[in-house]
C-alpha positions in Angstrom: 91.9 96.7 100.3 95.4 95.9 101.5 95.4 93.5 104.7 96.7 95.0 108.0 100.0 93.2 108.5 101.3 92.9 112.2 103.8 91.1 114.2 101.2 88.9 115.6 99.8 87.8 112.4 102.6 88.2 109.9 103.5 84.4 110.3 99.7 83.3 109.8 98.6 86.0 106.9 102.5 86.3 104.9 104.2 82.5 105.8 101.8 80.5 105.5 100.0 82.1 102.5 99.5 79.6 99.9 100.1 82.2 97.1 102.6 84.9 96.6 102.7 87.8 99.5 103.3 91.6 98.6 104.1 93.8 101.7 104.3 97.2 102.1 106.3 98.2 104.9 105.7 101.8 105.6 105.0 104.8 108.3 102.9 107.8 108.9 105.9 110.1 109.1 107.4 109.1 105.1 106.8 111.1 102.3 107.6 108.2 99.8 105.4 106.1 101.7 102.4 108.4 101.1 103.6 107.9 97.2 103.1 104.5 97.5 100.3 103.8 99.3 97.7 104.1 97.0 99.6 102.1 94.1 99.7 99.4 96.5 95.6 99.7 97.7 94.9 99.7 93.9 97.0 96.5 93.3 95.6 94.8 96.5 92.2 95.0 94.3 93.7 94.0 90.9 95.4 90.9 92.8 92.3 89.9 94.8 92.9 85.6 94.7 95.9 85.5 93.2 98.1 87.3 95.5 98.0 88.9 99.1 98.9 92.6 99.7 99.4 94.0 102.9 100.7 96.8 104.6 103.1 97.2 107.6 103.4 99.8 109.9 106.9 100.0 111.1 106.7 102.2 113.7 103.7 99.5 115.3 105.6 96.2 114.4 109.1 96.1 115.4 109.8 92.7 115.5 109.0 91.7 111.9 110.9 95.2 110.7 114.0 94.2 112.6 114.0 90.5 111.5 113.6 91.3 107.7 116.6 94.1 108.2 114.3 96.9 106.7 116.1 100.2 107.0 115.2 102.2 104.5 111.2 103.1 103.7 108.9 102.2 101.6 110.6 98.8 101.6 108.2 96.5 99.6 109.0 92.5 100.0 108.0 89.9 97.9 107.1 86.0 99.5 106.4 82.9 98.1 106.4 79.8 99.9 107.1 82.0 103.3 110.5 83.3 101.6 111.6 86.9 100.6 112.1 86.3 96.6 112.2 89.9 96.0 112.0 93.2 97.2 111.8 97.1 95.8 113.0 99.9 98.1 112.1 103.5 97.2 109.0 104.9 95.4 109.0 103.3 92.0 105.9 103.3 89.4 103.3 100.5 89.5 104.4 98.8 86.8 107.6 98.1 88.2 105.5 96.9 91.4 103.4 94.9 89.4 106.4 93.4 87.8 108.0 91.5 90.5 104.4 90.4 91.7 103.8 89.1 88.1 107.2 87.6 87.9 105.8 85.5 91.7 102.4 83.8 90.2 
């Protein structure tokens, strides 16, 4: 199961993660979202030790939303080494998800 991100614990869980970070940034309210949401819950399995997938709830998290300029939802962000290396905005296929992630281990 994806982690439950959070402005107080995105530095501990996505910064200091010694392997490659997938975030979901999402809300409630978005239709795309909803899209996306499971492809991400299924790749948070698949990943399990190689890679941490989380979710964020923009609406409940405004600091790390605003510091990371995310505008535009589902915005999904790639980290490694506590740097954004790549990001997807929109609903796109798993594979294209899976991609970028592959592209980080």
């Amino acid at each position: 199961m994806a982690i439950e991100v959070t402005d107080s614990n995105f530095e501990e869980v996505v910064l200091k993660s010694d392997k490659p970070v997938l975030i979901d940034f999402w809300a409630e309210w978005c239709g795309p979202c909803r899209m996306v949401g499971p492809i991400v819950e299924e790749m948070s399995g698949e990943y399990d030790g190689k890679a941490v997938i989380g979710k964020l709830n923009v609406d409940e998290n405004p600091e790390v939303t605003v510091k990371y300029g995310i505008r535009s939802i589902p915005a999904l962000l790639y980290f490694k080494n506590g740097e954004v290396v790549d990001r997807q905005v929109g609903a796109v296929p798993k594979s294209a998800l899976a991609q970028k992630l592959d592209a980080q281990l």
